[in-house]
VONUFI-499079 format. One record per residue: residue in one letter; y, z, x of N, C-alpha, C in turn. Coordinates in steps of 0.02 Angstrom, whole numbers, plus 50000, padded with zeros to 5 digits. Each point is the difference from the previous one (the first is absolute). Example, Ala and Ser with C-alpha at 12.3 -4.5 7.8 and 13.67 -1.06 7.14 Angstrom:
// residues 2
A497165039050660500595000049955500605000050045/S500534996449982500595000350042500555003749961/
//
This chain:
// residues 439
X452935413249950499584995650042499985002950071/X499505001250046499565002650034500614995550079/X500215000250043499984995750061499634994650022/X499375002549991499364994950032499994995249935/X500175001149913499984995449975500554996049977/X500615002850025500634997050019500044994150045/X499655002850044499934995050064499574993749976/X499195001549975499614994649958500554996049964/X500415002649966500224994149958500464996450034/X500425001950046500494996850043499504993850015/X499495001850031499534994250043499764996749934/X499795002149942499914994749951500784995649973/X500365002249992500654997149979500164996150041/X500044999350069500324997950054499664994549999/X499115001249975499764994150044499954993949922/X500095004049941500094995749947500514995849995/X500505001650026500494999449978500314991850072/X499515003150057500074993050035499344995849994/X499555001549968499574996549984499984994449950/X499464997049965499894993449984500275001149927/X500214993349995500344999649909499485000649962/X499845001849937499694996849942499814994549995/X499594994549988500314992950015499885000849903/X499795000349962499875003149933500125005349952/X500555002649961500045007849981500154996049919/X499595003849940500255000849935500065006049979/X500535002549978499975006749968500134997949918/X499705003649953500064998349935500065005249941/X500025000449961500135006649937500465003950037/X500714998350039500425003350005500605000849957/X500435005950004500585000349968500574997950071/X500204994849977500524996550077500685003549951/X500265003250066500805001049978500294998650072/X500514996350013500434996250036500864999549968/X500174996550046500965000449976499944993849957/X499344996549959499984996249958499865003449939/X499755006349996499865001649941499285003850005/X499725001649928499235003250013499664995249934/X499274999250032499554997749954499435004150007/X499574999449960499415003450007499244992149997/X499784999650025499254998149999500214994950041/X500315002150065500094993550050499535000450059/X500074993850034499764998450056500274996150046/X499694999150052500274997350046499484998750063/X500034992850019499774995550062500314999950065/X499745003150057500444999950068499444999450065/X500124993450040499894996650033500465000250058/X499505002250050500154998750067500875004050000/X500055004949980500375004949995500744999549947/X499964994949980500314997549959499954999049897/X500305002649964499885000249920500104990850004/X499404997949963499974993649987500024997649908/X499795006649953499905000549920500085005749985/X500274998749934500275007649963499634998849928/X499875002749970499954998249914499655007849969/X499664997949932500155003049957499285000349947/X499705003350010499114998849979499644996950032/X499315002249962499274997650053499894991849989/X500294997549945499904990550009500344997150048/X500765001950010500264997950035500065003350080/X499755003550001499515002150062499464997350026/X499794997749967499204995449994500254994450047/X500494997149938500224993350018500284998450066/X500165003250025500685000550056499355002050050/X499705005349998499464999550080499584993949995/X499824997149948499574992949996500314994850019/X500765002449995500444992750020499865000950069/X500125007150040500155002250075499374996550022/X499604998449982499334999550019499585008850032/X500005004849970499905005950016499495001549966/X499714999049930499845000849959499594996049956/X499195001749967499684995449949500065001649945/X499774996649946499835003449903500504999049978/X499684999549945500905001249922500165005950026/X500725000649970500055003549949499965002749959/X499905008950001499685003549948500535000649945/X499775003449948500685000749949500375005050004/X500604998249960500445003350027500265005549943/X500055007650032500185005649922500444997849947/X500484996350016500394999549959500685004250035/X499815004350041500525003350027500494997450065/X499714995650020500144996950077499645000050028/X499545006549986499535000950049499144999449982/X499534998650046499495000650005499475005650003/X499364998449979499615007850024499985001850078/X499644993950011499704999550078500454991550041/X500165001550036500014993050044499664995449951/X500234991949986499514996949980499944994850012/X499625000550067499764996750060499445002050041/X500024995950036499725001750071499964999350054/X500495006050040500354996050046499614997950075/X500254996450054499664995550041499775005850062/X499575001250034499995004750077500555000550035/X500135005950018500554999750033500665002649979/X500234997949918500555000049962500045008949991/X500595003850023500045006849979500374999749926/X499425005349963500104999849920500365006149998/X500555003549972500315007449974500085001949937/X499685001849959500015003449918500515005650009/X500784998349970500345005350002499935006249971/X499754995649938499775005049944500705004049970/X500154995250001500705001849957500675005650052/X499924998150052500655005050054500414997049999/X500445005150007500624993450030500054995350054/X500174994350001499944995850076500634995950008/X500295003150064500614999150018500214995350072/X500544999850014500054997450070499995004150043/X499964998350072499845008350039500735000450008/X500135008250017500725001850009500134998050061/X500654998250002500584999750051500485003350027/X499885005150064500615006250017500444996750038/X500464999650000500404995650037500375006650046/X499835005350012500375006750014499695006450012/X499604999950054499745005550015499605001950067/X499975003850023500035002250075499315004150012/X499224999849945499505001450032499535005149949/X499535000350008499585007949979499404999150049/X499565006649968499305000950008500265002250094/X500785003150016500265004950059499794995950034/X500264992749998500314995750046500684997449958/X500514994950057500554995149972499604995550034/X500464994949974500194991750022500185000250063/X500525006550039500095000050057499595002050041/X499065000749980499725003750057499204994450017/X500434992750033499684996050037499344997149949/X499664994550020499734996649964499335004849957/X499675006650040499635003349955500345004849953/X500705001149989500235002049952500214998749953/X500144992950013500084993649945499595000549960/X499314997650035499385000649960499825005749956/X499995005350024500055006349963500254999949945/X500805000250021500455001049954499814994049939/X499804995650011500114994749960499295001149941/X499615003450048499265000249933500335005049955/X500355005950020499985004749956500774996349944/X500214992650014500245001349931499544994549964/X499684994450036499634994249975499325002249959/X500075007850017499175002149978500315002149905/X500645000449999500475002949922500344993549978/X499964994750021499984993149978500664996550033/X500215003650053500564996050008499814993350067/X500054995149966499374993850033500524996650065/X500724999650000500414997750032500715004950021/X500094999850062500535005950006500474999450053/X500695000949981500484997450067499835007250055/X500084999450050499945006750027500795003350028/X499845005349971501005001350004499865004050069/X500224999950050499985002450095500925006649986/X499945005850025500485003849979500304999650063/X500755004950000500274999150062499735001350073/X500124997550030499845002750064500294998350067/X499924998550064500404997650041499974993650000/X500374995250036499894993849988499474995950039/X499915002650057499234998350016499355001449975/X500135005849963499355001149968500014997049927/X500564997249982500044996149927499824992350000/X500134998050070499744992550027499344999550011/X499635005850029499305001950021499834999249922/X500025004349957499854999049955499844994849933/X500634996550003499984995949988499734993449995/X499855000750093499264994550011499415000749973/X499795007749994499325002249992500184997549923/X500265000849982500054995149911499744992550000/X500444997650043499824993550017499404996650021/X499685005950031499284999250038499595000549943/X500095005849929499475001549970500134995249932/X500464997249993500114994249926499644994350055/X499644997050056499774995750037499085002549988/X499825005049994499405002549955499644999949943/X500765000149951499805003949939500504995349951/X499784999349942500414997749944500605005849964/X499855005850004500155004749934500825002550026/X500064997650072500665002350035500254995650006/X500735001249943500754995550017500304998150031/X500075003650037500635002450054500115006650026/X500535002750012500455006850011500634998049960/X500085007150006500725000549964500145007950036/X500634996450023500385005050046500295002749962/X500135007649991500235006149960500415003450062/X500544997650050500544999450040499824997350062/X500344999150052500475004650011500605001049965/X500234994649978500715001449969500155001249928/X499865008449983500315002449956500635004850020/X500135002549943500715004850017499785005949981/X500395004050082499745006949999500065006249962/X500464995049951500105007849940499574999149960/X499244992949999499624998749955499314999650015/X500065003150063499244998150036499395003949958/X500185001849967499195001749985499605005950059/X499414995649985499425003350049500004998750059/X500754992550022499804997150067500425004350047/X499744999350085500235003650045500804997850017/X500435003349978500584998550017500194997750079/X499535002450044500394997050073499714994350000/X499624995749959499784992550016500444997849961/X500354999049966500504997549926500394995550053/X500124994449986500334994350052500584998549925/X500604995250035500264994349946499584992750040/X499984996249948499654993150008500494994750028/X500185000450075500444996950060499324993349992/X500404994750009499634994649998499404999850064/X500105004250053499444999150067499355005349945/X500005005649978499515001749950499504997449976/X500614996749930499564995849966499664994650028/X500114996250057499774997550026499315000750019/X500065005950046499515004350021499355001449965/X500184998849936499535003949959499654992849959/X500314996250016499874992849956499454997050051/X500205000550062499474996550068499535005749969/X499975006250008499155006150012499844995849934/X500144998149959499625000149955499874990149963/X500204997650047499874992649984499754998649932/X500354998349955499954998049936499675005349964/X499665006050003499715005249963500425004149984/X500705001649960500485005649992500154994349935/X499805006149937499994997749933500705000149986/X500325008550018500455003349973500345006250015/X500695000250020500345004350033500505002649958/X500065008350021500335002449948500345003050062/X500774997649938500664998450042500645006349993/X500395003849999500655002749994500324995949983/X500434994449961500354996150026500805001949999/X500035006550019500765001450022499995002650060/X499454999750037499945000250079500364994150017/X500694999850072500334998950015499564989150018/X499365001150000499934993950009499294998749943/X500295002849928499465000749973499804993349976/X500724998249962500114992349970499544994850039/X500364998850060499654996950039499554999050014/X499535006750009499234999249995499544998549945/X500295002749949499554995049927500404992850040/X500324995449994499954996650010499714995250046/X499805003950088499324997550027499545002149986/X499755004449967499145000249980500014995249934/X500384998449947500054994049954499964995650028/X500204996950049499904995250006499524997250049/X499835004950050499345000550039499044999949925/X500455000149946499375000649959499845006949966/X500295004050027499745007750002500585004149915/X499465004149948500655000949958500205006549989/X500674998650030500225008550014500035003449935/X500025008150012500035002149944500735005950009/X500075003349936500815003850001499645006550000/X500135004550032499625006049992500385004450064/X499655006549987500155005350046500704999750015/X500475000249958500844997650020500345004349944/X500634998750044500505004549954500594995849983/X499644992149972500554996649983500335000949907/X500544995849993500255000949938499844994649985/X500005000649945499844992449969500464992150022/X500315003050009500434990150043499475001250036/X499985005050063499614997650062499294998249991/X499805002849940499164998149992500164991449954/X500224998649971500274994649963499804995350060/X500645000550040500044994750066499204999550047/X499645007149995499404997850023499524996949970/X500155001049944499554994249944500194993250021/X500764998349997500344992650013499634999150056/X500035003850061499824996950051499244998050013/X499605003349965499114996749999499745005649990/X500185006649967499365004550010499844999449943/X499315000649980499624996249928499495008049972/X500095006050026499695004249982500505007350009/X499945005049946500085005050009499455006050015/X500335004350062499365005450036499885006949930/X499335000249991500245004649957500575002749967/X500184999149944500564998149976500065008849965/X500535002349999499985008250001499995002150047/X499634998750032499765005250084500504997750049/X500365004350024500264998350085500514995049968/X500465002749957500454994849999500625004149944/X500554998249982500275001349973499765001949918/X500325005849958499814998849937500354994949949/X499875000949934500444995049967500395006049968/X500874997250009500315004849976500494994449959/X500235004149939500464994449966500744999250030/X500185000450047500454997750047499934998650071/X499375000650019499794999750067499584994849995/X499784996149988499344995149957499455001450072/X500244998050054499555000350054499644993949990/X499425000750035499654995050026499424997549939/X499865002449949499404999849966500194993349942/X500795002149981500104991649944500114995950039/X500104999450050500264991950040498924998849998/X499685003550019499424995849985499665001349942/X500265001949955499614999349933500504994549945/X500494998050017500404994149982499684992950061/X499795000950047500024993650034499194996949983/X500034996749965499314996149973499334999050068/X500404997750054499394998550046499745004950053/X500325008049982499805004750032499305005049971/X499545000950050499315003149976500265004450008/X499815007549963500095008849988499445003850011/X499995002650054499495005750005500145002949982/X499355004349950500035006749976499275002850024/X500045006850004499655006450025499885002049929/X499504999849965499685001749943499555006349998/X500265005250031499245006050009500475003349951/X500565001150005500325005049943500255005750021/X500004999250072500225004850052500794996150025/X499754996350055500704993750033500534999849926/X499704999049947500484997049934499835002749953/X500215007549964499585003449951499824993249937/X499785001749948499924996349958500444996549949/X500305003049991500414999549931500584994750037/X500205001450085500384993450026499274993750014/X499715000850003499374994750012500054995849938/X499975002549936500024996249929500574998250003/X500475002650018500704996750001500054992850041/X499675001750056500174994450069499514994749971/X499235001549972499914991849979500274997649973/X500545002049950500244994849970500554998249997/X500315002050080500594997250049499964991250000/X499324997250028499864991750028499325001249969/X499924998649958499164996649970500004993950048/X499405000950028499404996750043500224998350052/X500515004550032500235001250057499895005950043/X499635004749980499795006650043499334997950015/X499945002450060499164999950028500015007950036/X499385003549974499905005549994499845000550076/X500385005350061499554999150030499705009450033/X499954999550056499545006949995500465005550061/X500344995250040500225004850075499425004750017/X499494999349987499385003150032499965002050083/X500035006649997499825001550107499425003349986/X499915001250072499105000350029499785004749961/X499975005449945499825004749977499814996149925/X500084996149984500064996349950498794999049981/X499905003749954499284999949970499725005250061/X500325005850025499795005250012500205008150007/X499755003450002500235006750000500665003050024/X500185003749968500725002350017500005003850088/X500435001249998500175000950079500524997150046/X499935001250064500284997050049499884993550018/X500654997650023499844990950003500624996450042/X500114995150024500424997150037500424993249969/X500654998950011500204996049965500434995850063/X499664993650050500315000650057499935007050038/X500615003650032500045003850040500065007749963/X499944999049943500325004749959499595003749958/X500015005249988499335003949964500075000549941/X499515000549976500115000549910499435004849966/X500375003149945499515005149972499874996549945/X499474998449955499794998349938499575005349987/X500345001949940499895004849940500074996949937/X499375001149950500204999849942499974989450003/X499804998250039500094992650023500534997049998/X500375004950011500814998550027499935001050062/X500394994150044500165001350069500825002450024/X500005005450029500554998649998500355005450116/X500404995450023500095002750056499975006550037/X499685003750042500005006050019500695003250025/X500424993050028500665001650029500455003049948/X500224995149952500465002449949499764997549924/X499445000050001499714999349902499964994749972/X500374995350043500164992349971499404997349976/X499884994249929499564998449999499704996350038/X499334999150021499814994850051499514994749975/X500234994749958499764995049984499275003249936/X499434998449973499735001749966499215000850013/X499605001949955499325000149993499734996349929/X500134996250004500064993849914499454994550015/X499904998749985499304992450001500574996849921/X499834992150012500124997149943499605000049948/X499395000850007499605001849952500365007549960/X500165004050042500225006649920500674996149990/X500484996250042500574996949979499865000149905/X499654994050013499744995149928499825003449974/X499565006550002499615003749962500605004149952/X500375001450039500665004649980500424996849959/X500254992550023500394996949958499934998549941/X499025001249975499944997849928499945006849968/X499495005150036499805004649969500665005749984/X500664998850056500395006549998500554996549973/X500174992850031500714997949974500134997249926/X499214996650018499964995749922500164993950004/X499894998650054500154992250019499474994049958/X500144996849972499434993049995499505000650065/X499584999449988499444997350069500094994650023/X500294994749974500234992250042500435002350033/X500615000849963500665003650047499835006150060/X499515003949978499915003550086499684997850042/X499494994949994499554994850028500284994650046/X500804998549973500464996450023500125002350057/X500205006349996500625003350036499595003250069/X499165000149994499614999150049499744993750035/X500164994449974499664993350012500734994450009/X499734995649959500584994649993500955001750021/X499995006349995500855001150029499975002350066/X499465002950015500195001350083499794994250051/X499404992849967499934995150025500604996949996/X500514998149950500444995349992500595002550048/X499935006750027500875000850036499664997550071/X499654997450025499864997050045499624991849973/X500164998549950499754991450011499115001749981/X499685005349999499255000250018499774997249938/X500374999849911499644996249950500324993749991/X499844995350077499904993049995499855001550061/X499464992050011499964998550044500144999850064/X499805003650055500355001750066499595003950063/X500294995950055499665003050056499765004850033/X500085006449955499685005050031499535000449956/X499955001749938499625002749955499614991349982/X500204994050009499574994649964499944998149942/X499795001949928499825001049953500525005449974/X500154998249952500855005149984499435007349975/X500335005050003499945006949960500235000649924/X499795006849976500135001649944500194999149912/X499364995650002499584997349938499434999949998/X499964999649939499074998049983500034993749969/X499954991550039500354998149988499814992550045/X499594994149987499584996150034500634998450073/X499754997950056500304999950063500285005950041/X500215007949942500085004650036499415003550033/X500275004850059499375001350038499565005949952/X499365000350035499415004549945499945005050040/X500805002249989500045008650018500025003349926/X499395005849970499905001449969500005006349992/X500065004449933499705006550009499555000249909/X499715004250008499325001049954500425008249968/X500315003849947500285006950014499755001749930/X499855006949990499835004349935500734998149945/X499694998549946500494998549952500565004249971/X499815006649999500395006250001500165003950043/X499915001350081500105005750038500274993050048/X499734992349996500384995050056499795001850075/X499595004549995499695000550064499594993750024/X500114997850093499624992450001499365003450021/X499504992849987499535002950003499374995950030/X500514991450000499694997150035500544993950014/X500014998550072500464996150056499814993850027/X500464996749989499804991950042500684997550044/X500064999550071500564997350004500034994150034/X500234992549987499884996050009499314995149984/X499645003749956499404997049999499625005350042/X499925003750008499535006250047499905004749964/X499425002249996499815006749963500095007850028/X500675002249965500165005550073499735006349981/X499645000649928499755004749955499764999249936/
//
């Protein structure tokens, strides 16, 4: 894609995406797969941005827009299959009609973990937001925490607001999710070691005011000398820490579970391995029931053969996510990660300083694509692990004040964030988020 039509779509996405609901959407002859299962010859009614009917052939399609008042005529007959030839109706002015024609139709994905593409981040002020945010919403990912990487602490508060400023715009942004300051420096990753703080209660503080109720999720050390402690004020400030970038042993990651952290940071990456006398950090959260698991699904971060292994660590507890930086849906090369340079080759990123990897070039769309076509996953079960599990480690599939209308179902009262995707390659191909047509 060209710059000048990079840019076009930013200004179409941007302005879709704060623009007017649907007040009307039926999509019909779809194959729905969700963390409920898959059917084929479904449909679905969504109003004023919201799924209001679900069902299952063209009669009871009929029936249900005639109830909405949307719709005149019988009911045509029905194949015998579930499904119908044509619509069999006629629906009212106004009402947007979608013939899936048999695609898959899913919930839109959820990254709860990632720091940007299309050579912007999350950290580069409200037009990089935007940027960053078409180039993953344009591959279906409809809702997204924005993960902000290390940096100094004024520029992580700065930042932070500009989050705050742009979820006051836009529906499709969560929050942030702080990816440190406080990890441990034998685990930093890609982040700049001279910003690496421990989490002293004036900090966290600090970071709780820049960002007034918008900080989803913080990923914690918790054998930093005040690590404990700090899962315990961002838990209870609302905020859900996560165990990551640390070099704890399993007691110490255990106790950060006890104390409120409800997610693991990429789980493999930046952290201890599993050794059969060392356990480390990875069974204290694949034994603790109410902890979410990131995984990095490109097959790079986690070759494969541990990927098949790790789903079936916590069934319907991993949510796939991407660690995506600014290079992420473009050409290899030079690129910045914060302060820090990065070479991507081969669509691997990885540090100019010392090789380290530097977060990824992944969209959730090849996530899912990968998990059925390479791992062999069920399509509900990878559908999950993009949708319904990364809404639930934050409260987002029920009812609640940021998002309104819970996430990740297809599913009357959840929101009509949608995707339209090729039945075999899962490429999306057509986007709705919140009721908005984003493609």
């Amino acid at each position: 894609m060209s710059d000048e039509n990079r840019q076009q779509t930013v200004e179409q996405v941007t302005k879709a995406v704060e623009g007017e609901v649907i007040a009307w959407l039926v999509v019909h002859h779809a194959r729905k797969i969700d963390a409920r299962g898959i059917e084929d010859g479904f449909w679905l009614i969504a109003h004023d941005g919201v799924i209001v009917s679900t069902g299952n052939g063209g009669a009871a399609l009929a029936s249900a827009c005639r109830g909405f008042g949307i719709a005149d005529g019988a009911a045509g007959s029905d194949s015998g299959t579930g499904q119908a030839e044509a619509l069999p109706l006629s629906l009212k002015p106004g009402v947007v009609e979608v013939d899936a024609q048999g695609r898959n139709l899913t919930p839109g994905y959820i990254d709860i973990h990632a720091h940007g593409s299309w050579n912007r981040s999350f950290d580069d002020g409200l037009e990089g937001i935007d940027i960053a945010r078409t180039g993953h919403m344009v591959h279906g990912t409809t809702r997204q925490v924005l993960s902000l990487i290390t940096n100094p602490m004024d520029v992580m508060c700065a930042n932070l607001k500009n989050v705050k400023a742009a979820m006051g715009k836009r529906p499709d942004i969560l929050g942030s999710h702080l990816e440190g300051p406080f990890l441990a420096l034998s685990r930093k990753g890609a982040h700049d070691p001279n910003c690496l703080k421990d989490p002293t209660d004036d900090l966290v503080d600090r970071l709780l005011d820049a960002a007034d109720g918008s900080i989803r999720q913080i990923t914690i050390a918790p054998e930093l000398p005040h690590g404990i402690s700090a899962i315990k004020r961002f838990a209870a400030a609302g905020v859900v820490p996560a165990v990551g970038h640390c070099d704890a042993d399993y007691e110490t990651a255990r106790r950060g579970f006890e104390a409120g952290a409800g997610i693991m940071t990429h789980m493999f990456n930046a952290m201890n391995g599993l050794k059969h006398r060392e356990p480390g950090p990875i069974p204290a959260a694949v034994e603790d029931p109410r902890v979410t698991i990131e995984l990095i699904n490109d097959g790079f971060h986690v070759q494969n053969p541990v990927l098949r292994m790790a789903v079936k660590f916590a069934p319907h507890r991993f949510a796939f996510v991407t660690d995506a930086m600014s290079a992420t849906d473009c050409p290899d090369g030079a690129y910045k990660l914060g302060a820090l340079d990065v070479t991507v080759k081969g669509g691997h990123a990885r540090l100019v300083s010392n090789g380290s990897i530097a977060g990824s070039t992944l969209l959730l769309e090849h996530s899912v694509a990968r998990a059925v076509n390479v791992l062999g996953m069920a399509p509900n079960d990878a559908v999950e692990a993009a949708t319904l599990t990364p809404a639930r480690a934050f409260g987002f599939d029920h009812a609640n004040a940021v998002t309104g209308a819970p996430l990740g179902l297809l599913s009357p009262g959840y929101a009509a964030d949608l995707l339209l995707s090729d039945p075999k390659t899962w490429q999306v191909e057509h986007v709705w988020c919140a009721g908005r047509r984003i493609r």
